[in-house]
Steps between C-alpha positions, in 0.01 A plus 500: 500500500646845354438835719235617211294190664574608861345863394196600629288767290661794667912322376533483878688144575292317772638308696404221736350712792334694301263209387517372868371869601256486247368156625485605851319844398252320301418225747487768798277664298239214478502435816405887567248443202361166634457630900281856316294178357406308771452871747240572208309179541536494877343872455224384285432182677437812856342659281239202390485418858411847641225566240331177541499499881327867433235325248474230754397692791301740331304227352484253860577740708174524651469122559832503660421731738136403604611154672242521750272365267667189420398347820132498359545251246651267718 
C-alpha cells in the first residue's frame, strides 16, 4: 500500500489512532444516541401512565370512592 492509498480526502496521512479515535468517537456516540432512546420511551411510557390513571379516575372515580355501598350487595 502506497501513501496515495493511506490519504484521506483532505491528503492528510492517517494513521492508526486516528481510526482508533474515530472508532471510539463513533461508538461513544451511540451509546449517547441509544441512552436519548430509551429516556424517550421511559418518558412516553410516564406519560401513557399518567394520562390513563387521569382517564381512569375520572371515569371510576366515583365508584372508588363510594365503598360504603359495597357492603349492600353482599
Amino acid at each position: 500500500m502506497n501513501v496515495a492509498e493511506l490519504k484521506n480526502i483532505n491528503g492528510v496521512c492517517k494513521t492508526h489512532d486516528d481510526t482508533v479515535n474515530k472508532r471510539r468517537r463513533n461508538k461513544y456516540e451511540n451509546k449517547i444516541k441509544e441512552k436519548e432512546n430509551h429516556i424517550m420511551l421511559l418518558h412516553f411510557f410516564d406519560t401513557a401512565v399518567v394520562i390513563g390513571g387521569c382517564l381512569y379516575f375520572s371515569i371510576y372515580g366515583v365508584r372508588i370512592s363510594n365503598v360504603s355501598s359495597v357492603p349492600q350487595f353482599l
